[in-house]
C-alpha positions as CSV (number, residue, x, y, z in Angstrom):
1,X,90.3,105.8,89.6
2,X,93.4,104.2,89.9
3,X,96.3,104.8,92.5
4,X,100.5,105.7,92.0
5,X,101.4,103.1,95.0
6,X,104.5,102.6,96.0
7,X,104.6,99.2,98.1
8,X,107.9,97.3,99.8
9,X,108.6,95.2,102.4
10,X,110.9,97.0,104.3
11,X,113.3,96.1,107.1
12,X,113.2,97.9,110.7
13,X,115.7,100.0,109.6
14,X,114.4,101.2,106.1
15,X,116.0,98.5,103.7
16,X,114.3,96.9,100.4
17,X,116.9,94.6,99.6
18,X,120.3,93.7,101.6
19,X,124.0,94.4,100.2
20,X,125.0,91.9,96.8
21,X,121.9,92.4,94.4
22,X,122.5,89.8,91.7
23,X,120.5,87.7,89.2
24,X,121.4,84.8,92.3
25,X,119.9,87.2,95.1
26,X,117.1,89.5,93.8
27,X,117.1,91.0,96.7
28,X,120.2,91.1,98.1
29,X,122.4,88.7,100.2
30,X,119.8,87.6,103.3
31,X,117.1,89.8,101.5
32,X,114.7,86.9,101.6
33,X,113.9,87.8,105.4
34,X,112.5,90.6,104.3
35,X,109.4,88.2,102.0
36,X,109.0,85.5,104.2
37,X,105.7,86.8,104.8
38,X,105.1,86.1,101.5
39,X,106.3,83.3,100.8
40,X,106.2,80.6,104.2
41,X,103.4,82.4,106.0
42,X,100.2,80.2,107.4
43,X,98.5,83.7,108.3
44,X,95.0,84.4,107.5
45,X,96.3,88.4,107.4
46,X,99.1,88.4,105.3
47,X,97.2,85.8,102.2
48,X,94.6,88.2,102.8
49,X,97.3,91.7,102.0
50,X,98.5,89.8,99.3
51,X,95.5,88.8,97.5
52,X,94.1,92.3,98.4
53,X,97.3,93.8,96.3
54,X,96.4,91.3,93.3
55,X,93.3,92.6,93.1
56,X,94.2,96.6,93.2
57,X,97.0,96.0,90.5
58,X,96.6,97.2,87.2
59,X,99.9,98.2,86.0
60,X,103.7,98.0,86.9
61,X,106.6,100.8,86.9
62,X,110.0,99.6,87.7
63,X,113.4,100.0,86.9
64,X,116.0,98.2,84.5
65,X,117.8,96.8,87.6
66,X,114.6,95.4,88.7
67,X,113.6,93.6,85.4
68,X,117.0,92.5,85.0
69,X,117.4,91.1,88.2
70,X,113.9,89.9,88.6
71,X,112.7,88.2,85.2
72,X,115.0,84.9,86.2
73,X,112.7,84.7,89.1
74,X,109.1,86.1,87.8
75,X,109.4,84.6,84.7
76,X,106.9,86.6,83.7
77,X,105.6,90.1,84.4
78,X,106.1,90.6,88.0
79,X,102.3,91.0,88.6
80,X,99.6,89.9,85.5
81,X,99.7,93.2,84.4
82,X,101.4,95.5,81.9
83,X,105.0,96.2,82.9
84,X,106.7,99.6,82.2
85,X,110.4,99.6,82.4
86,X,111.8,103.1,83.2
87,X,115.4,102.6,80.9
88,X,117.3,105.1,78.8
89,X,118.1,102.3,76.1
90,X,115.5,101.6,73.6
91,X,114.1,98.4,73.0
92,X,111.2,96.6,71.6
93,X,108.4,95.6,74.0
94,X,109.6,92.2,75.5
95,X,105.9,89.4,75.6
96,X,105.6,87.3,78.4
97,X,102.7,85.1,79.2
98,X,100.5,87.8,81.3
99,X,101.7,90.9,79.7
100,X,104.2,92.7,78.1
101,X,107.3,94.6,79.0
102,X,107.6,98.3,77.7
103,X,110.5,100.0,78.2
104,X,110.1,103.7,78.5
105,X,113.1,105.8,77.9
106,X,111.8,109.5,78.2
107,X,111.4,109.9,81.8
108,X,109.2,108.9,84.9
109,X,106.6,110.7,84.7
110,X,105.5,109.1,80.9
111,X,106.1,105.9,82.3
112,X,103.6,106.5,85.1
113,X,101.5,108.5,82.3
114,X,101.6,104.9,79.7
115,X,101.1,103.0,83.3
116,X,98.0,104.6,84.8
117,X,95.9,104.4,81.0
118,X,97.0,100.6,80.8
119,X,96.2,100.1,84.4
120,X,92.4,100.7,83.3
121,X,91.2,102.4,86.4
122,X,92.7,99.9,88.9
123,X,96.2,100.8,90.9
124,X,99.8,101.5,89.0
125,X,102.7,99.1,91.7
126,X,105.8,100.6,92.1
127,X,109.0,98.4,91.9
128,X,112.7,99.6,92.7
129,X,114.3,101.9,95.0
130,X,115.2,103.9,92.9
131,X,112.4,104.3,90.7
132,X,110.1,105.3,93.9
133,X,112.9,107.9,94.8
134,X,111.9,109.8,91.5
135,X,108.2,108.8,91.6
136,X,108.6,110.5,95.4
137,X,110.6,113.6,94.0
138,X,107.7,113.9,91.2
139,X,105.0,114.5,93.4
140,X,103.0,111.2,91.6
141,X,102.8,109.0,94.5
142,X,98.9,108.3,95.9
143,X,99.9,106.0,98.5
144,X,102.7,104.1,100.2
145,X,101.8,100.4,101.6
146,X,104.9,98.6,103.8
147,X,105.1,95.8,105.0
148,X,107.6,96.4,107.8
149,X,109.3,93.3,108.9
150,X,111.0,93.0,112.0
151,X,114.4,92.8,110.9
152,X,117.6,95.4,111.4
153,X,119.4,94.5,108.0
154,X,122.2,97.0,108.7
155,X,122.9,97.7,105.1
156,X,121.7,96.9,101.4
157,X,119.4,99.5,99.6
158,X,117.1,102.0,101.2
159,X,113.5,103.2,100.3
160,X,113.7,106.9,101.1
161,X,117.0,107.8,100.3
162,X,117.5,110.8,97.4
163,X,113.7,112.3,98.1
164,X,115.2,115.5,97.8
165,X,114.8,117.7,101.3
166,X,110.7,119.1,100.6
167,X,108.8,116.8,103.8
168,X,105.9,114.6,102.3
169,X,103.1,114.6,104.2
170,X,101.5,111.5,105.1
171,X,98.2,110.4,106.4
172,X,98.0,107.0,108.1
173,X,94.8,104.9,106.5
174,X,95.5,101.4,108.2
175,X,97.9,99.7,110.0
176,X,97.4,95.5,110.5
177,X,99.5,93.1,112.3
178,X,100.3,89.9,111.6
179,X,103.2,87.3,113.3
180,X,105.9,88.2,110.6
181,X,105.3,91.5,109.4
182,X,103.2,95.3,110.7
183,X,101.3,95.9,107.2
184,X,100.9,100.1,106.8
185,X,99.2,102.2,104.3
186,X,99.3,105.8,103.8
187,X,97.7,108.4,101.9
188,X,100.0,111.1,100.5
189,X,98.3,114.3,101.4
């Protein structure tokens, strides 16, 4: 059975993106620290996260701000796999090569509902600050995979802001290093 995941790179001092999201910076003014594990890494660890994450992914949940700053870039889904869009304006599903768009304007937790049964069994990613905020607040979170990069952004947009004031408790499954990021997974208990 499939996972709710919510998975960032984050900064040393809890940023996803840095300050001036646009359709020019995806993620943020200097926010491209934060993926160059992603992108210019030589290291056996980090292809091996990534492909690992590929594998696992069966559906998407993000936000409007996402897709709208993102689909310049992806071109595409952001992952070969059915993309929900948590939005309050209606709108036909948008094709792409891999998979479709929906946009889902009646709350989070039937996006995550029409995400898991597309997802088939494998893992439903979790894009957007915001969008994990109210995935956290819902209680529908599995897991939470980081990749922390050693970075102190100072400001932008933060992970765990607006998760109301219950503690989560976490249960540390794995923690691997690699020369440009710490890769951490946790089970939500």
């Amino acid at each position: 059975m499939g996972k709710v995941v919510v998975s960032f790179t984050m900064s040393l001092d809890g940023f996803i993106a840095a300050p001036n999201v646009s359709h020019e910076h995806a993620i943020g003014e200097g926010g491209e620290r934060l993926h160059q594990w992603l992108f210019e890494s030589k290291s056996e660890v980090d292809g091996e996260m990534v492909r690992e994450v590929f594998e696992r992914v069966g559906a998407v949940v993000l936000g409007k701000r996402t897709f709208a700053v993102g689909l310049h870039h992806w071109q595409d889904t952001p992952f070969p796999a059915p993309a929900f869009v948590l939005t309050h304006e209606k709108r036909d599903p948008l094709q792409m090569k891999s998979a479709a768009f929906t946009f889902v304007n009646d709350g989070i937790e039937s996006a995550v509902r029409q995400a898991k049964v597309a997802a088939g069994g494998k893992d439903v990613i979790v894009m957007g600050a915001d969008v994990a905020q109210q995935v956290l607040n819902a209680r529908l979170v599995d897991e939470i995979v980081l990749q922390l990069a050693p970075v102190l952004l100072g400001q932008g947009s933060r992970l765990f802001d607006n998760i109301g004031n219950e503690q989560i408790e976490l249960k540390s499954t794995r923690v691997v290093e690699s020369p440009l990021v710490t890769h951490l997974r946790f089970e939500v208990v």
